[in-house]
TORDO-561537 format. One line per field, with one value per residue (C-alpha): x negated, y negated, z negated; residue in three letters. Coordinates in steps of 0.001 Angstrom, whole numbers, plus 500000, padded with zeros to 6 digits. Each point is the difference from the previous one (the first is absolute). Example, Ala and Ser with C-alpha at 12.3 -4.5 7.8 and 13.67 -1.06 7.14 Angstrom:
u <- 487700, 498630;
v <- 504500, 496560;
w <- 492200, 500660;
r <- ALA, SER;
***
This chain:
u <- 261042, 502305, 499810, 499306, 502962, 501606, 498496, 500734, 503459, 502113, 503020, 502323, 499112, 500329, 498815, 498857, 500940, 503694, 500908, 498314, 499650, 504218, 500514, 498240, 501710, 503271, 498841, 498593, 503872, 501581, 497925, 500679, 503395, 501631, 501467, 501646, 503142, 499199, 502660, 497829, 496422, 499493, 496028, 498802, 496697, 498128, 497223, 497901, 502273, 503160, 498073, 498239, 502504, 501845, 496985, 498290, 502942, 500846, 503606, 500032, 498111, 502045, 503108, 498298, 499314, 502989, 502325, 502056, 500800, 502131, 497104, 499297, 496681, 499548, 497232, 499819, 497240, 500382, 499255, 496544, 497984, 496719, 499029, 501366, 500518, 502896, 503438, 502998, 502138, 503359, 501093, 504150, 500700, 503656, 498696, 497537, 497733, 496442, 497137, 496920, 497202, 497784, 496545, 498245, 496982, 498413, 499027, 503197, 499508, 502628, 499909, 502717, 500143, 500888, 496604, 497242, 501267, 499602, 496774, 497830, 496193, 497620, 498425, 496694, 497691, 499102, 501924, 497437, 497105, 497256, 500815, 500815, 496672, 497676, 501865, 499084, 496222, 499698, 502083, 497981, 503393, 501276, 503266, 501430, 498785, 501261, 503528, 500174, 498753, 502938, 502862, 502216, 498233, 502689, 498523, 498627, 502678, 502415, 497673, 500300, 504023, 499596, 497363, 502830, 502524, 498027, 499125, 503115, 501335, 496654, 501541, 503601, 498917, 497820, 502903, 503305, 500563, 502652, 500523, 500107, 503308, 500728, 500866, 496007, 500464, 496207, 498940, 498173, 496827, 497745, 501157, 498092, 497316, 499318, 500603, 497558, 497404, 500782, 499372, 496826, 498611, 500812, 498655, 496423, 499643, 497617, 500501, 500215, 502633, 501494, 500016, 501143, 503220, 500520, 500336, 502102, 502279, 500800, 500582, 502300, 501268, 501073, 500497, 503002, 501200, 500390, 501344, 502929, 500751, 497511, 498522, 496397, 497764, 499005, 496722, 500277, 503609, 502267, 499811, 495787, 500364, 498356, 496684, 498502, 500965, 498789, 496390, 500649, 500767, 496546, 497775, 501535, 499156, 496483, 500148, 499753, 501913, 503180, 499069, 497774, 502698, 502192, 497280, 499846, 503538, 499446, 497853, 502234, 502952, 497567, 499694, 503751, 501089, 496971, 501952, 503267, 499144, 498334, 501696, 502719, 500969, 502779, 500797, 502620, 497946, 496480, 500619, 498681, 496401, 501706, 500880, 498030, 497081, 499802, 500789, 496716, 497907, 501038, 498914, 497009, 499311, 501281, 498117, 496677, 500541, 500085, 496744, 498422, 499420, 499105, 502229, 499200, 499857, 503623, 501380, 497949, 501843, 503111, 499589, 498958, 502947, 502583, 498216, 500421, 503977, 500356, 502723, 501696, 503755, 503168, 502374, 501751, 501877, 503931, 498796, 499029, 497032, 498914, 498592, 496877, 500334, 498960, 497758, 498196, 499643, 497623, 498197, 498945, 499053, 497412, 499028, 499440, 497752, 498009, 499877, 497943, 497877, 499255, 499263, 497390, 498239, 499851, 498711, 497084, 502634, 501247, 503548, 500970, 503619, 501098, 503222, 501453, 499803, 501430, 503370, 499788, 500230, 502368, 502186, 499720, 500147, 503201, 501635, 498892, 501909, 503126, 503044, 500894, 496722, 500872, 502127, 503071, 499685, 500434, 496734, 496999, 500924, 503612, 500655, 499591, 503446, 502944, 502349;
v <- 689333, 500092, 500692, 503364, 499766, 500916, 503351, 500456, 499576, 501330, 501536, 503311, 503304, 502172, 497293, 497010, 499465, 501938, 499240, 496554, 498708, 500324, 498720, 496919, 499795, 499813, 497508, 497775, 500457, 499330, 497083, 498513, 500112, 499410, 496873, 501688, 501981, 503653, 502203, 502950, 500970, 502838, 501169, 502327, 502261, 500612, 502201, 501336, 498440, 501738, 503131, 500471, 497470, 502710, 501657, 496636, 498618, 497223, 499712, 500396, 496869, 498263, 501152, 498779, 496190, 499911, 501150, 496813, 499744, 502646, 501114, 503455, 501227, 501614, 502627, 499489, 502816, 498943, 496637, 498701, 497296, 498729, 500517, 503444, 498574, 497207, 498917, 498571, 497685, 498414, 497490, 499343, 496879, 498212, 498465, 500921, 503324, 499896, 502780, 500718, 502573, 500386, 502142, 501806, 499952, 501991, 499700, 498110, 497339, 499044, 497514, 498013, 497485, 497264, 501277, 500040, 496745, 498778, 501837, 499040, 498925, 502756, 501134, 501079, 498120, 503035, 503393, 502259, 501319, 499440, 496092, 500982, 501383, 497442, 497409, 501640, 500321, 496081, 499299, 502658, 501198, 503192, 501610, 499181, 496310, 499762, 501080, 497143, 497571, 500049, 501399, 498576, 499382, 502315, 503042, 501872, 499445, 501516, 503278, 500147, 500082, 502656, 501988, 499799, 501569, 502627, 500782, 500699, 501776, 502252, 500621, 500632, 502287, 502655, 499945, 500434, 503450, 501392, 499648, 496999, 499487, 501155, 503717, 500978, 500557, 499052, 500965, 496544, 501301, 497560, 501155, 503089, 498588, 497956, 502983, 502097, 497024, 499652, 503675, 499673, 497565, 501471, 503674, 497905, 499121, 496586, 497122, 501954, 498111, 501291, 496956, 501319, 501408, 496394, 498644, 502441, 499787, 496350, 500039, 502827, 498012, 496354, 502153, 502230, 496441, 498587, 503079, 499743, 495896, 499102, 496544, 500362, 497662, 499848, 501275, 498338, 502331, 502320, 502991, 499249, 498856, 502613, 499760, 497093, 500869, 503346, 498015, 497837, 502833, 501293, 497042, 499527, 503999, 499224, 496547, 496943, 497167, 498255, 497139, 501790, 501781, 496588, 498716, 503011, 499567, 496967, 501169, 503632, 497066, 498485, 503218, 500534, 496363, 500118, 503756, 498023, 497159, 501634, 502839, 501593, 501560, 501877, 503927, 498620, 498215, 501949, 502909, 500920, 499077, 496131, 501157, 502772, 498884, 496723, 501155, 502245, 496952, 497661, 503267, 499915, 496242, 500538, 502098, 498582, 496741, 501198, 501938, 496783, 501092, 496818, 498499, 501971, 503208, 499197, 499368, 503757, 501649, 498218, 500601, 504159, 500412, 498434, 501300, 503624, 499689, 498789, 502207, 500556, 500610, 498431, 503291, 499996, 502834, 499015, 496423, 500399, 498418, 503295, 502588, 499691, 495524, 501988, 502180, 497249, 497310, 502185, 501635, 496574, 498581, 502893, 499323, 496028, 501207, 502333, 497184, 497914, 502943, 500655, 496002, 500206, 502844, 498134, 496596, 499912, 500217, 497296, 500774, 500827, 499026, 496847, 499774, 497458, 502728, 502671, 497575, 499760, 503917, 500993, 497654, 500705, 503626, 499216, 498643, 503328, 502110, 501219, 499016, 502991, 499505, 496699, 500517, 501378, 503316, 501425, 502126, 501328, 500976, 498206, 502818, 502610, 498857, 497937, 497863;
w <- 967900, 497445, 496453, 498550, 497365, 503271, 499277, 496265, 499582, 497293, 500620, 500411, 501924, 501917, 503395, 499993, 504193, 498835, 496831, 498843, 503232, 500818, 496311, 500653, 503201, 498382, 497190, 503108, 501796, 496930, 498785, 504026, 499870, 496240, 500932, 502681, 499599, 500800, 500718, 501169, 500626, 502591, 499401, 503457, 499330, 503040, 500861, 496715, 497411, 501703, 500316, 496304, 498603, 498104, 498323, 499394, 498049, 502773, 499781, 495950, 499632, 502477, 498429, 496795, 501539, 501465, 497285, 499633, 503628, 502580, 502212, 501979, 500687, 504145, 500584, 503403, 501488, 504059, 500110, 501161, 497616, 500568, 496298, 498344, 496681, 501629, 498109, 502047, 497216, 500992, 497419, 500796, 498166, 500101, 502511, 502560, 500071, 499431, 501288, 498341, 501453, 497003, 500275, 497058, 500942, 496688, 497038, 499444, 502244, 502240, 503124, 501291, 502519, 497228, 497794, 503209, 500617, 496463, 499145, 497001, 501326, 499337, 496602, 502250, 503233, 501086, 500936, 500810, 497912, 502113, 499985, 496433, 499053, 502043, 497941, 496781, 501060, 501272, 496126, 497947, 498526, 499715, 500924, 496587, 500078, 503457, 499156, 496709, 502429, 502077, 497847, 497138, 496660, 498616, 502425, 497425, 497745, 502702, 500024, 496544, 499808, 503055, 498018, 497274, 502146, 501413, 496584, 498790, 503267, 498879, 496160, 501263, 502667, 497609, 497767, 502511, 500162, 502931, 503800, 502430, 501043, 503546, 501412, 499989, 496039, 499712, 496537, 498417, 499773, 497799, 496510, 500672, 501368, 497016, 497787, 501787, 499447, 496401, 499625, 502097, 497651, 497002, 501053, 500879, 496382, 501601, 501732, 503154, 502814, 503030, 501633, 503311, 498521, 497797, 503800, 500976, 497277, 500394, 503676, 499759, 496652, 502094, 503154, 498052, 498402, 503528, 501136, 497325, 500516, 497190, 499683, 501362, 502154, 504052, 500517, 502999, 499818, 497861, 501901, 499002, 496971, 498315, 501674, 498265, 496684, 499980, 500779, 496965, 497676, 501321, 499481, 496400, 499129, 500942, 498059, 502087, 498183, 500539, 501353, 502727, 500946, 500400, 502456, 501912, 500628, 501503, 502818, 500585, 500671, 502463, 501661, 500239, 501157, 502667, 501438, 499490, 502245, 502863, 500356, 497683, 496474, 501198, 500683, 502156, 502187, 500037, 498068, 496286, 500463, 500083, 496545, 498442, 502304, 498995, 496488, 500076, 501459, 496932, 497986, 501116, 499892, 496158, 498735, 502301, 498247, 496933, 500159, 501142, 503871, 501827, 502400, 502975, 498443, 498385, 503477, 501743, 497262, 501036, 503421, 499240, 497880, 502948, 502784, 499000, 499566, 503618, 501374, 496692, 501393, 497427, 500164, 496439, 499534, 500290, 499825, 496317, 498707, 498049, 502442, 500658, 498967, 496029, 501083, 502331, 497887, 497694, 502752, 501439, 496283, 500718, 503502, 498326, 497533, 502784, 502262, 497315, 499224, 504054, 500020, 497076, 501983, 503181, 498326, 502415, 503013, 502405, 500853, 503759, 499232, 498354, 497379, 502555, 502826, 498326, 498588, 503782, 500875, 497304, 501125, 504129, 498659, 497996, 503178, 502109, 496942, 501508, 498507, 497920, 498178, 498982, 497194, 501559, 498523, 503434, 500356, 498375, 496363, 500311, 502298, 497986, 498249, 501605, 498777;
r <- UNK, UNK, UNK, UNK, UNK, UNK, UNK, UNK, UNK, UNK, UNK, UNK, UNK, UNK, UNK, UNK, UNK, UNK, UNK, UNK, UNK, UNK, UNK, UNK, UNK, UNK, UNK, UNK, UNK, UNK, UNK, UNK, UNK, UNK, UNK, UNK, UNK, UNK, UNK, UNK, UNK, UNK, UNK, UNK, UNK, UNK, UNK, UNK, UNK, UNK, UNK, UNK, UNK, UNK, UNK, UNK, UNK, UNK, UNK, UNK, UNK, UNK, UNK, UNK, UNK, UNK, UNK, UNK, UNK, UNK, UNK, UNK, UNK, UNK, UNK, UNK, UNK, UNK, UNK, UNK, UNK, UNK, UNK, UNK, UNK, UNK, UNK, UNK, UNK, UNK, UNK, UNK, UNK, UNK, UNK, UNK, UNK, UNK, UNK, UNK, UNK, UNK, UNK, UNK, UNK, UNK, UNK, UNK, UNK, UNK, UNK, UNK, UNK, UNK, UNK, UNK, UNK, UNK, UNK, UNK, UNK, UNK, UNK, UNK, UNK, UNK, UNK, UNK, UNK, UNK, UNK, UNK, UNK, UNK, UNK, UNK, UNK, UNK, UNK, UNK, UNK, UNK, UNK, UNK, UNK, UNK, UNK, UNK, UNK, UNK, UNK, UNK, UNK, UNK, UNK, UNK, UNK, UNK, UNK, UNK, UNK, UNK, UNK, UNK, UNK, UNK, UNK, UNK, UNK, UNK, UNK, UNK, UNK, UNK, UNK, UNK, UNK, UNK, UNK, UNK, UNK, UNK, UNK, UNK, UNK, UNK, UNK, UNK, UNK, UNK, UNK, UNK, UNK, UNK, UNK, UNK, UNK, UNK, UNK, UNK, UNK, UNK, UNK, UNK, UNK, UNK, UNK, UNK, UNK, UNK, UNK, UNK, UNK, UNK, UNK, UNK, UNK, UNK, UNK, UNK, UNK, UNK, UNK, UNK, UNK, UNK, UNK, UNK, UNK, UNK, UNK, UNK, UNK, UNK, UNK, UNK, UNK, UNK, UNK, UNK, UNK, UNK, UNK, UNK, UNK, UNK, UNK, UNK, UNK, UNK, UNK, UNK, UNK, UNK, UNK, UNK, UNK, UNK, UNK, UNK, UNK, UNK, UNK, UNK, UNK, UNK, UNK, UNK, UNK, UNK, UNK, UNK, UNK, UNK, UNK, UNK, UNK, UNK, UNK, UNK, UNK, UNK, UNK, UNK, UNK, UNK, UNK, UNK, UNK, UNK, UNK, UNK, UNK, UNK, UNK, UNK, UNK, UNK, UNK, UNK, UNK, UNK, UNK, UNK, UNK, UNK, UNK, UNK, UNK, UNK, UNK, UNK, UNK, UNK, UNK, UNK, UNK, UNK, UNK, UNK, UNK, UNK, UNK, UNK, UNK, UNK, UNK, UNK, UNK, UNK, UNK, UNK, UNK, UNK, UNK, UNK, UNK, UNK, UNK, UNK, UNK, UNK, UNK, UNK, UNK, UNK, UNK, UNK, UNK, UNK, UNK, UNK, UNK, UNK, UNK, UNK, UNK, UNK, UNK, UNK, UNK, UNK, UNK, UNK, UNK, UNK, UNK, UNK, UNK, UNK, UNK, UNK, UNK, UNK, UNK, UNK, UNK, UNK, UNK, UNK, UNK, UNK, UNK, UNK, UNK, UNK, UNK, UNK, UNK, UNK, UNK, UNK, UNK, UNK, UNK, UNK, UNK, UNK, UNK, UNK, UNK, UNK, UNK;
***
């Protein structure tokens, strides 16, 4: 398994499998062939990507990349692909013509046949938490020692410049008033929010906090920032990157420290690469509980940690929090990332914090179904999702509007 900076990475909304992923696809094209003399690049989208590509900003950051150099971008909306988020690039040179498929797989990962081939070794021995766990118990370490066994020194480091980032996505989302840009005209709705907490506060006249609306408030905060190209960070993707922030913002009103915070980090990443590697972070591929789902489950693990759950009762809460957002269809409306990606991201920051809470009441419990088992069912449930769930705005709540 790889390592879980593959699940906190910095970078621009509103997708992390259609906007970051495409960018890094043309840096990778680019950086290929500059000693080459390209005359034209000719990108295809296929399946999602040509679909949402639009609302999702595909072809802006494309244009963007590929600024210097004549290229056209093709939605093409027949074709077949085995993976739904799949890129087509022909590279005309002087001389010969090149063809690239490229895959973003999520989070802003991409696969080509060049990068399986030249993998880095894994960060991880294990992949699943049960061999994950048993190691832990024969080692006496916890989740947090387990992860600074096997990562970088640097790891913590790293969650500090992403803490960074989501902390300043936080401060410029209560303070950008407006609309997200796109024909929905959605009003930015965290400047009120924060207002109406303000006011709360003051009107208490103590030390009384609302700590549910806090959590609220910065999901809807870093989901609006994606939502308008922002810089924010994958939590384990954009379109979910308001989940795990929102259950930061929480644990700080209630006053765990910093560095607590930092650790539990560490094992929510865990959580993320472990649904990454067995079965998928994508709404493309399985639907939003791949993003929102998994986004919940790191939640969960998040805010367990911090409360100093042991390692078993970290992973139940995981495995509550994931296994009730099986089914969770990806049907953005026009292919934006605003209705309901907002309104979701603070909705599941609340289903985290209940999952930890239904975890501390069944402490005495021994869990029918494992973490590994359900990573195992959302994904077989992702691949059951018909199409037009799968973030191709074709049905559910897409339907309401069309392109």
């Amino acid at each position: 398994m790889r390592s879980i900076k593959e699940i906190f990475v910095p970078g621009h909304g509103p997708s992390s499998s259609h906007t970051m992923g495409p960018a890094k696809a043309a840096e990778y094209i680019l950086d290929k062939y500059k000693n080459q003399k390209i005359e034209e690049i000719e990108v295809t989208l296929y399946g999602s990507l040509s679909a949402t590509g639009k609302g999702h900003l595909t072809d802006y950051i494309l244009d963007l990349k590929l600024k210097k150099i004549k290229h056209q971008i093709i939605f093409d909306n027949k074709a077949k692909v085995t993976h739904p988020n799949t890129m087509l690039f022909i590279v005309k040179t002087s001389k010969k013509i090149f063809k690239e498929k490229i895959i973003s797989i999520g989070g802003g990962t991409i696969v080509t046949e060049e990068i399986n081939s030249n993998e880095k070794p894994d960060t991880y021995p294990h992949n699943l938490i049960s061999d994950i766990l048993r190691y832990c118990d024969d080692n006496k370490l916890s989740l947090v020692d387990y992860v600074k066994k096997f990562e970088d020194k640097d790891i913590l480091e790293y969650m500090e410049n992403a803490y960074q980032i989501m902390q300043k996505a936080f401060e410029r989302g209560i303070r950008t008033k407006g609309t997200l840009p796109g024909p929905l005209k959605l009003k930015r709705k965290a400047p009120s929010m924060f207002s109406h907490l303000l006011k709360e506060e003051e009107e208490s006249k103590s030390d009384w906090k609302n700590y549910e609306l806090i959590m609220f408030i910065a999901s809807f905060a870093i989901a609006e920032e994606n939502a308008c190209g922002g810089e924010i960070v994958t939590a384990p993707t954009c379109g979910s990157a308001g989940v795990l922030p929102g259950c930061m913002a929480y644990l700080e009103a209630r006053g765990n420290d910093h560095h607590n915070i930092l650790e539990s980090m560490l094992v929510a990443g865990l959580v993320g690469m472990i649904c990454k590697t067995n079965a998928s972070i994508s709404g493309a591929e399985a639907g939003c509980q791949a993003e929102i789902g998994v986004a919940c489950a790191m939640g969960a693990v998040l805010i367990a940690n911090a409360r100093g759950f042991n390692n078993r009762m970290i992973m139940q809460a995981a495995e509550i929090a994931l296994e009730h957002s099986l089914g969770l269809t990806c049907d953005p409306i026009l292919g934006y990332v605003q209705v309901p990606c907002i309104e979701r991201c603070a909705m599941f920051a609340l289903k985290a914090k209940n999952a930890v809470m239904l975890t501390k009441l069944l402490v005495d419990e021994t869990p029918i179904i494992s973490f590994d088992d359900t990573v195992k069912t959302m994904y077989e449930t992702g691949k059951d999702l018909q199409e037009g769930y799968r973030e191709t705005s074709q049905k559910g709540l897409a339907s309401l509007m069309k392109h």
